[in-house]
C-alpha beads as a LAMMPS data file, in Angstrom:
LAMMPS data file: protein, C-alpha beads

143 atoms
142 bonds

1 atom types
1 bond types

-500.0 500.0 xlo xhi
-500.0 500.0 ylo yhi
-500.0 500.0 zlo zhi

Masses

1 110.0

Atoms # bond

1 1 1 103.166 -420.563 272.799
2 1 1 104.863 -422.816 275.062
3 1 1 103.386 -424.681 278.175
4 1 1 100.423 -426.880 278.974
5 1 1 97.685 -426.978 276.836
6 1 1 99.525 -429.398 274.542
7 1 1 100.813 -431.595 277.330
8 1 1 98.281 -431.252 279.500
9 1 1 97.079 -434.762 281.026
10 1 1 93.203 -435.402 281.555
11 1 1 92.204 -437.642 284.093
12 1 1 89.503 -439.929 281.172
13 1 1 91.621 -440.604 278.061
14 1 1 89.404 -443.554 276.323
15 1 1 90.402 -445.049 272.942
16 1 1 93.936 -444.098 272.928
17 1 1 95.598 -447.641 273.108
18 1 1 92.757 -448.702 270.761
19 1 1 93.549 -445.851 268.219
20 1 1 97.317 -446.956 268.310
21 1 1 96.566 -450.222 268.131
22 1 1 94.371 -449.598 265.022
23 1 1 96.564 -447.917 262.709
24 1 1 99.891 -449.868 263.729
25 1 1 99.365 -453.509 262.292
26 1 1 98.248 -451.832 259.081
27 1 1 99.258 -449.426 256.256
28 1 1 98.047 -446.535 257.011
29 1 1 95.447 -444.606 254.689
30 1 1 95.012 -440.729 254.768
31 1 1 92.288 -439.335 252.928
32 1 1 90.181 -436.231 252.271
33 1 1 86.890 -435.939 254.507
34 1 1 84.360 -432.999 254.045
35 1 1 83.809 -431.327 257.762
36 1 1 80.525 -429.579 257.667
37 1 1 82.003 -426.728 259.722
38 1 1 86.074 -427.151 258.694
39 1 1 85.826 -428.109 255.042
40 1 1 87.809 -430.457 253.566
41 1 1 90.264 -432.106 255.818
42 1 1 92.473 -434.756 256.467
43 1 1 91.387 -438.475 257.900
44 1 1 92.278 -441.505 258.084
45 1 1 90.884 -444.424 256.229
46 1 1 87.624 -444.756 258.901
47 1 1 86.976 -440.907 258.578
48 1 1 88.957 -440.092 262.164
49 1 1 90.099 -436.487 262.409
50 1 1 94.109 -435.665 261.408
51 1 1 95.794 -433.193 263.481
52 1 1 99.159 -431.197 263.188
53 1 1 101.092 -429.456 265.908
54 1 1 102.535 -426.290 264.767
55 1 1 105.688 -426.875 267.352
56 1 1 106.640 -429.720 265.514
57 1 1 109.643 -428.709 262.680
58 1 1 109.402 -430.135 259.506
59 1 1 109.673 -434.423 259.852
60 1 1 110.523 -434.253 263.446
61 1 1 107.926 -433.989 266.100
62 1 1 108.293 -432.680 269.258
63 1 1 105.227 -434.518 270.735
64 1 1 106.557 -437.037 273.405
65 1 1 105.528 -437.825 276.669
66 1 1 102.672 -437.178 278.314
67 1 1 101.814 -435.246 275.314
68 1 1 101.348 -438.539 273.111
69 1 1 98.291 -439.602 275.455
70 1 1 96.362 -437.166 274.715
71 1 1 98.049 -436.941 270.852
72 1 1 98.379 -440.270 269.692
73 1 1 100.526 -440.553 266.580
74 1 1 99.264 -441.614 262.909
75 1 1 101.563 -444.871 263.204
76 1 1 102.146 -446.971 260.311
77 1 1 104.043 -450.321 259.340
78 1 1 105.010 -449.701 255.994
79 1 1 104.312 -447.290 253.113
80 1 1 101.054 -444.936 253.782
81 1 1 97.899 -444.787 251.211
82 1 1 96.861 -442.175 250.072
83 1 1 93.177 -441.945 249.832
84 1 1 90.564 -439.830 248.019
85 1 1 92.021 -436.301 247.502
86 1 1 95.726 -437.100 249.006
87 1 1 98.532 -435.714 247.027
88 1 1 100.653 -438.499 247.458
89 1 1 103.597 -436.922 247.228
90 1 1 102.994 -435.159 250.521
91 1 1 103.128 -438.442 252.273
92 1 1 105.996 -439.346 254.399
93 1 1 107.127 -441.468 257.290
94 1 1 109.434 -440.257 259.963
95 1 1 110.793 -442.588 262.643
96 1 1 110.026 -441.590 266.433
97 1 1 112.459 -442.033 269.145
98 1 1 110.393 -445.592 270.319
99 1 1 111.090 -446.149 266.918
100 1 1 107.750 -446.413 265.400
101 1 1 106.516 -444.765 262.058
102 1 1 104.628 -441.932 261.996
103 1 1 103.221 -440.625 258.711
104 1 1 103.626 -437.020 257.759
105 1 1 101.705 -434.689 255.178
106 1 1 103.747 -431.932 253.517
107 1 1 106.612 -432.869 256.354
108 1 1 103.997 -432.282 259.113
109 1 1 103.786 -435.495 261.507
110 1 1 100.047 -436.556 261.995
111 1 1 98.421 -437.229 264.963
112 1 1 95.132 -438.108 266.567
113 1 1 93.206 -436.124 269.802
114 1 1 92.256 -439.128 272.209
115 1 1 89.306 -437.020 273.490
116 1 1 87.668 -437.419 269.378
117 1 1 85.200 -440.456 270.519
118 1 1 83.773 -441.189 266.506
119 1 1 84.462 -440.909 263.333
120 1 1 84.007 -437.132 262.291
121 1 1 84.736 -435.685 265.660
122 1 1 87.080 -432.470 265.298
123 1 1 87.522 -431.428 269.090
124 1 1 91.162 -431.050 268.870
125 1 1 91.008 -428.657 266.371
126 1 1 92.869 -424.915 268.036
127 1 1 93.685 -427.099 271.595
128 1 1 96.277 -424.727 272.822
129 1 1 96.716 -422.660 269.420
130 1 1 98.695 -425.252 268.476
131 1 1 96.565 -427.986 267.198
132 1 1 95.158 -428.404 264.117
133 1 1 93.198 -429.966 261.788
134 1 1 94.977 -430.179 258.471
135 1 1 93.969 -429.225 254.852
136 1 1 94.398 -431.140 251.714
137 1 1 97.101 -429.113 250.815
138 1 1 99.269 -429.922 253.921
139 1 1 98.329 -426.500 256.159
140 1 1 96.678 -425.969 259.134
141 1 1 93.270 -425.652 258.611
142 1 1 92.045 -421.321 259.449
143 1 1 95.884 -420.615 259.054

Bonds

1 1 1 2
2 1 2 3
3 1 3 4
4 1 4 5
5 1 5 6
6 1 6 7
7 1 7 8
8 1 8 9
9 1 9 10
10 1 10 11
11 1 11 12
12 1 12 13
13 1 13 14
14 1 14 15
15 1 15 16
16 1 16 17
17 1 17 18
18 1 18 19
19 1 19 20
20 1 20 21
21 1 21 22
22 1 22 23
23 1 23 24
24 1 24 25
25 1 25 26
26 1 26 27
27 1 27 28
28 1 28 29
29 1 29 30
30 1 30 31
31 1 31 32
32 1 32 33
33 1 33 34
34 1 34 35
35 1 35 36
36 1 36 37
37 1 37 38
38 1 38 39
39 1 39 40
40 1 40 41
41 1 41 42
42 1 42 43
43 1 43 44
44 1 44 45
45 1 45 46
46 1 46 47
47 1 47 48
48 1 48 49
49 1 49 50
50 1 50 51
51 1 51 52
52 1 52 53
53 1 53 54
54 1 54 55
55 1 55 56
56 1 56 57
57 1 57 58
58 1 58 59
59 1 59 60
60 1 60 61
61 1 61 62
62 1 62 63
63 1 63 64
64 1 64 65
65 1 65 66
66 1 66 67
67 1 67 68
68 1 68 69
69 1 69 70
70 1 70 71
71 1 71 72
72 1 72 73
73 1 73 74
74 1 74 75
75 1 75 76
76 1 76 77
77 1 77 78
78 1 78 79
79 1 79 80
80 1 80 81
81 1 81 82
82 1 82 83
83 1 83 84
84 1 84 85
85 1 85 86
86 1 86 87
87 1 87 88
88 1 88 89
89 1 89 90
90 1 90 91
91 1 91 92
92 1 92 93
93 1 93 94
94 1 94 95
95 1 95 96
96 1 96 97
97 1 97 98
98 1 98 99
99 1 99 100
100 1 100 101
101 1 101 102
102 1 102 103
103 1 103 104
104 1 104 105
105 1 105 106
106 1 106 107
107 1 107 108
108 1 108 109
109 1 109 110
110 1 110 111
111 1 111 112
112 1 112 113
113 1 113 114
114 1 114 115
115 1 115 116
116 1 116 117
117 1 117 118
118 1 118 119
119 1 119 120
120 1 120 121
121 1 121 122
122 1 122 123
123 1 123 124
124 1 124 125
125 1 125 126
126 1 126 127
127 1 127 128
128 1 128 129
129 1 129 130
130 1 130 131
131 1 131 132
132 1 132 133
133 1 133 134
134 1 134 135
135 1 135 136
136 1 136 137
137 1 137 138
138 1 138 139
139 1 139 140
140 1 140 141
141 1 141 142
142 1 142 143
């Protein structure tokens, strides 16, 4: 499916700069949260929800733009953690065109939904049919 729903701008995006912010000046950890109503999923290391967009290609994303304020990126500056239930070996880093690192899992570039206000929040899961939440085996999660 091509079109808005992943690029589409809304007119409140809070926490975005501050999510950004966040994981940039640190490693980045990805870990295994249980979702009452998703199962297990992947977080990061304060229990935020970890998205994939299935029109992203394996360690290249295609989300740029508009389409990274509403999708921040799972940034880090150097090697990523893995956390409780992580195969580490999935873990990557990819370089985006700004030239920051974004972490992958199972080649998949992560990413945030600026509209998820708290820890445990899962409302970009299905945006669009493109946007996931991701399982600890590196799929989308229902796929």
């Amino acid at each position: 499916m091509t079109g808005t729903p992943e690029m589409e701008a809304t007119p409140e995006v809070t926490g975005t700069a501050e999510v950004t912010d966040t994981t940039g000046m640190m490693d980045a950890m990805v870990m295994v949260t249980n979702d009452p109503v998703h199962g297990d999923i992947l977080t990061d290391g304060q229990g935020r929800a970890l998205y994939l967009f299935t029109q992203d290609t394996p360690n290249t994303s295609t989300c740029t733009g508009g389409c990274l304020q509403r999708w921040p990126p799972l940034t880090t500056t150097g090697e990523p953690q893995a956390g409780s239930g992580v195969d580490e070996s999935l873990l990557g880093v990819i370089t985006r065109d700004d030239g920051a690192q974004q972490v992958t899992y199972n080649g998949w570039p992560l990413y945030y939904f600026a509209d998820d206000q708290a820890p445990g929040d899962t409302t970009g899961h299905e945006v669009g049919d493109v946007w996931y939440l991701v399982t600890p085996e590196g799929e989308q999660v229902g796929g």
